[in-house]
N, C-alpha and C positions, 0 to 999 in steps of 0.2 A: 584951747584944746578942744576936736570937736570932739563929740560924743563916742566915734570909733574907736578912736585914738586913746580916748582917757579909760575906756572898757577893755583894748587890749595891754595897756599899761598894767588895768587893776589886775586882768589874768595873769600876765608875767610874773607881777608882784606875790602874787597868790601861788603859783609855781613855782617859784623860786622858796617858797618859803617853806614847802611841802617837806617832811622829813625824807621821804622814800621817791622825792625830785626825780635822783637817777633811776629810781627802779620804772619810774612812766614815761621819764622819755629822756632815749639817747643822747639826744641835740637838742637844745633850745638857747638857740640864737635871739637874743632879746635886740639885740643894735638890728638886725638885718630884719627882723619878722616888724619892728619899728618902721623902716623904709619902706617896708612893703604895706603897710597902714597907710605910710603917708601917699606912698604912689596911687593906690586903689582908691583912694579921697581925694585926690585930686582928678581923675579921670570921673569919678562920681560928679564933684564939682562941675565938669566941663561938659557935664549932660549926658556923658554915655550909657545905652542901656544897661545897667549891668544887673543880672538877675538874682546873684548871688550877693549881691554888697551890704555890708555888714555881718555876713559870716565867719565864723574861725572855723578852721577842718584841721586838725592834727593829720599826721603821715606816717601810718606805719614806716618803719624802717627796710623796707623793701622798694620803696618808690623811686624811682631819681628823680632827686630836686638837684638843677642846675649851681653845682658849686658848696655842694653838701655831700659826704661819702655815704653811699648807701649799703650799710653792716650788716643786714640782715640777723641783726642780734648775733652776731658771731666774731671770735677775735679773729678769726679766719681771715677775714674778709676788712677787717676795724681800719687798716693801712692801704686801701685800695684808694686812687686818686678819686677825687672829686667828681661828680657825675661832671659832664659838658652842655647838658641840658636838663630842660624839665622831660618825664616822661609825658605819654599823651595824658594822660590824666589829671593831672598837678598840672598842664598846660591849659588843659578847657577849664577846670576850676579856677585859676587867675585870669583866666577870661572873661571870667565870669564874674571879677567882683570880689570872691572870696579869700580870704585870707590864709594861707599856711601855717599853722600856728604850732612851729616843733615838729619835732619828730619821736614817734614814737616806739618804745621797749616792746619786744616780741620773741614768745620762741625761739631758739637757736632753727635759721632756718625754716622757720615758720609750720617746723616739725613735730605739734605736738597739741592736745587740747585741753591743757590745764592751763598754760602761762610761766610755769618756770623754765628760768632762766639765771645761771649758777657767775654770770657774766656781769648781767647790771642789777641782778637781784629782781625779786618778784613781788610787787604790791598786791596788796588786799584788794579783793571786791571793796566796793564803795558802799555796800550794804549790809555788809557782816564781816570786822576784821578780823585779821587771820584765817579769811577762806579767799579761795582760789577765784584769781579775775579771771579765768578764763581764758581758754588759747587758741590759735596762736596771737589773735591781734589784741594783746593785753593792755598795754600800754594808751590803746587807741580808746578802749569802752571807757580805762577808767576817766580818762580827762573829759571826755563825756559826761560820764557821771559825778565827775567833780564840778561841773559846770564851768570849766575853763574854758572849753570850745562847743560849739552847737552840733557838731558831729567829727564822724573819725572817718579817714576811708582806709581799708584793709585789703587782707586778699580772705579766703574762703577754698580749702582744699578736700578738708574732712570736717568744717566745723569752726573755721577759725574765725569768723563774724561772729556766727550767733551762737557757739559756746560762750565767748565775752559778754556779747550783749544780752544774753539769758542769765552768765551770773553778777551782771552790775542793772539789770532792769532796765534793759534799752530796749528798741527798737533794733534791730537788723537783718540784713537782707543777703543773701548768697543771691543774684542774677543769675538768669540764664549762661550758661560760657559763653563769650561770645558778645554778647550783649554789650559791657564795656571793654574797651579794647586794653591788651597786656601790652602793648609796647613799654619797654623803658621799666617794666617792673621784674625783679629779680626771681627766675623764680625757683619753684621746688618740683612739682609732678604736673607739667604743662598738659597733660591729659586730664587733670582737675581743676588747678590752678583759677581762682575765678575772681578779679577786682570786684568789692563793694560798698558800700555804706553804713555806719550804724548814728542812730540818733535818739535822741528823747522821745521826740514825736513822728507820726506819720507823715506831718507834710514835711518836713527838715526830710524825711526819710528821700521823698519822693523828687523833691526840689533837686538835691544833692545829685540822688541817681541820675535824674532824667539831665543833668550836665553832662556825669560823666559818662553816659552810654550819647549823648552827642544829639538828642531827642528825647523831643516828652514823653514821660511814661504818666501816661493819664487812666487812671482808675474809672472802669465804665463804672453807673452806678450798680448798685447790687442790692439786691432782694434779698428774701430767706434761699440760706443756701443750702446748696447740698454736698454733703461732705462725707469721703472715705475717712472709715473707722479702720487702719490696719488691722487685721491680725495675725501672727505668726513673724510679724517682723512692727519694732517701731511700739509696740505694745506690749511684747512677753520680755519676762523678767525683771519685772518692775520693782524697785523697792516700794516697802508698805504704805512709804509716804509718800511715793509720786502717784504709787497706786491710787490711794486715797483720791489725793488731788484729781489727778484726769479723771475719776467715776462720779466725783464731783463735777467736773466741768463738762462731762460729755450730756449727763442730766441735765444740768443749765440749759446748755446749746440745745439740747431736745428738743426744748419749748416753742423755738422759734424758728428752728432750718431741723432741714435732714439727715438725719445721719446714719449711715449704712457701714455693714460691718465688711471688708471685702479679704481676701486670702490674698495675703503677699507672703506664704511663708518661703516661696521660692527666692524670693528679693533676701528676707534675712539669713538663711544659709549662703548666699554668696557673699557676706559680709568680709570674707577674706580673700577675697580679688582686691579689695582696695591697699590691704597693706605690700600684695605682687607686685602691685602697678606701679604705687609712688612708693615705695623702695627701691625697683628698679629704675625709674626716672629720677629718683634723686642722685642714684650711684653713678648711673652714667654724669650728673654732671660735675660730680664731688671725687669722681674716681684716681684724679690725679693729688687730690688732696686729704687723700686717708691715712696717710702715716704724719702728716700735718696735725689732723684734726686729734690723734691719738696723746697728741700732746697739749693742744691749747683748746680742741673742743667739747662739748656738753658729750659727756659716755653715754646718756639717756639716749641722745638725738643718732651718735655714732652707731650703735647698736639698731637701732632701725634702720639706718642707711646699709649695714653690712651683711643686712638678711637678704639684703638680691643675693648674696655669694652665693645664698645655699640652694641659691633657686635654677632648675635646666631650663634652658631655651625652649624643651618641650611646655613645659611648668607656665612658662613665661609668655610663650602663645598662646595657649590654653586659656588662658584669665583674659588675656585683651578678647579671646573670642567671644567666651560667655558673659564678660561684662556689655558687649554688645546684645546678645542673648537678654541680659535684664532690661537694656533700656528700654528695649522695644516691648518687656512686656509687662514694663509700671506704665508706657504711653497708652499698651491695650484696656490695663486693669483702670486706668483713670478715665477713661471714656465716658461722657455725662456726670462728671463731676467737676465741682468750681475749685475743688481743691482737699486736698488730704489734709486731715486733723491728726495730729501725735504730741507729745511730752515730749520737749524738745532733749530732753536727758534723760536715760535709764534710772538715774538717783538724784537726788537733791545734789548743790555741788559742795564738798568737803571740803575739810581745812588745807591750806597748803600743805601743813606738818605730817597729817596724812599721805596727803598724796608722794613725798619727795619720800617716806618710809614706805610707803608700796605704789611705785610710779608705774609699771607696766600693769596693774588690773585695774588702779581707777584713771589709768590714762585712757585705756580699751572703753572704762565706761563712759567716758564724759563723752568719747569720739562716738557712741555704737549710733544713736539714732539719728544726729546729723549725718553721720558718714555715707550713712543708706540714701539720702538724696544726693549725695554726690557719685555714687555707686551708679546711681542711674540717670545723671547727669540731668537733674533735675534743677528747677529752683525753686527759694525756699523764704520765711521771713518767720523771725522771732517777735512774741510782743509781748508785752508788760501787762499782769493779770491783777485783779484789785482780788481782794482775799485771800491773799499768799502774805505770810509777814515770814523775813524780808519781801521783800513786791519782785519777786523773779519772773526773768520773762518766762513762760513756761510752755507756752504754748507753741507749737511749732504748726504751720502751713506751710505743704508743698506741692506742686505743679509738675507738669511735664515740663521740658524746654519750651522757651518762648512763649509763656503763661503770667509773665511777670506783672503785668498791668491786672489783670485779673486778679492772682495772688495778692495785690496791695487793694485790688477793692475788696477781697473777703476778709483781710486782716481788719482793713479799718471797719466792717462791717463788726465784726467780731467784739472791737474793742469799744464799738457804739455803747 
């Protein structure tokens, strides 16, 4: 047995044996994810480059993998036939070498930034049980942080990367849109909607991405940097202990780069253009299946889908204008900066038991300061901070669009 083969053996076996199995992943094909061991080892064998080999990458449940149904965590959708291909993405990653390894539990619809899910059940963070992995791509951080795969790939709409991989202590990354291509991936609010990666480390980070955007994403090197300090968004209303933390960490970072305080509070009053936006883009595409859903789907997930109703078409132009209105003026406020510094979360992240007895205020929290880089169509990376117990990624860096390489050299600078 070579060495690939006998390591994704021990993962299965180790997965399989998980009590809360179904709550991390939907599918896991032990006979099929086998053959694809063996196929990927034998093309390795035969000399081909392959830049990924020896990787495992779990798949959110929003991917199409060719001859696997893609559920979107929802019973909606559980009896849809078998995709007929791989999407792009899941295509250049077996291209590559890499291994598919399961598929992973998610949000109903990828609707939400805690992780529950009333369908396959919702596993613990990997570093405090009985709290919240994180949503939407839950299922993806934790087998990361189970050390069954060496990374997950997800989507990213309000948070759904790096709420997970902030409360299991990964690595992740929200790209630019655009960056990795959506084909073939299911989606929710295609005005946000964004493929990415989460991982242990930077380079897994970086290896993974630069497949799936089809190109290297190579980190210039970086000096001491200089970095926006929001204030009025991304900063205020902090609890006492993230509080704590960031006044801690922004002193650190003092020492060695710049750090400057800048006024976004125009960015955090627009905070609610994003629930306009992808409410109304999820409704258009779930609109034929709302008396469906009233019966076999999450209330939590249906209830946000049905607030487009209350919304006018005046209401409804308005937000896509002014959200154009912000982009352009977190591009102007970032000007001569390598990257904005924030708490990737308003609070510390809570217990599940919490959150599913008050789901609409600590859902609003987990989503408020991720969501604001998706507000302005920014991108963004979570990383793992040493003097945090748990080890939460806490730290959040964000970019204008198309700053991605950049943003991974200030993170790893950060985490030097």
């Amino acid at each position: 047995m070579t060495p690939l083969l006998s390591r994704v053996a021990d993962a299965l076996a180790r997965a399989e044996a998980l009590p809360d199995r179904a709550a991390i992943f939907t599918q896991l094909d032990a006979p099929r994810i086998l053959a694809e061991t063996r196929r990927q080892q034998a093309r390795a064998d035969a000399g081909e480059d392959l830049p990924l080999f020896g990787m495992l990458i779990s798949v959110k449940d929003l991917f199409d993998e060719a001859g696997q149904v893609t559920g979107a965590g929802s019973r909606l959708l559980a009896g849809r036939a078998p995709a007929d291909r791989d999407c792009t993405v899941v295509a250049r990653l077996r291209a590559a070498g890499a291994v598919m390894f399961g598929r992973t539990s998610m949000s109903e619809f990828a609707y939400s930034g805690v992780g529950l899910n009333p369908h396959h059940g919702t596993p613990s963070s990997v570093l405090a049980p009985g709290v919240i992995p994180g949503g939407s791509s839950s299922g993806g951080a934790v087998s990361v942080g189970l050390g069954l795969v060496d990374a997950a790939i997800g989507t990213d709409t309000g948070g759904s990367l790096r709420i997970p991989a902030t409360a299991n202590g990964l690595w992740g990354m929200k790209p630019s849109q655009g960056l990795v291509p959506d084909a073939g991936i299911h989606p929710l609010a295609p005005s946000y909607d964004t493929p990415g990666p989460m991982a242990r480390d930077a380079e897994t980070l970086r290896r993974v991405l630069s497949v799936m955007a089809d190109g290297p994403v190579t980190p210039p090197p970086a000096g001491p940097l200089t970095l926006a300090v929001p204030q009025g968004a991304f900063t205020d209303d902090l609890s006492p202990d993230m509080q704590a933390w960031f006044d801690a960490e922004t002193a650190r970072l003092g020492g060695d780069h710049r750090l400057e305080a800048v006024d976004m509070a125009p960015i955090g009053q627009a905070i609610g253009l994003n629930r306009i936006i992808v409410a109304v883009e999820a409704h258009r595409l779930y609109a034929a299946d709302l008396d469906r859903l009233e019966a076999v789907g999450d209330p939590r997930v249906l209830s946000r889908i049905r607030f487009a109703e209350t919304l006018s078409a005046q209401q409804i132009a308005d937000a896509y204008g002014e959200r154009a209105r912000m982009v352009a003026l977190f591009g102007r406020l970032m000007e001569g900066f390598d990257a904005l510094l924030a708490p990737a979360l308003r609070m510390m992240p809570p217990s599940i038991a919490a959150v599913a007895a008050d789901f609409d205020r600590l859902n609003a929290a987990m989503l408020r300061n991720t969501s604001l880089v998706n507000l302005v169509d920014g991108c963004a990376l979570v990383l793992p901070q040493d003097g945090t117990e748990p080890r939460w990624s806490l730290a959040m860096l964000a970019a204008p669009s198309g700053g991605d390489a950049r943003l991974l050299a200030a993170g790893i600078a950060l985490a030097a």
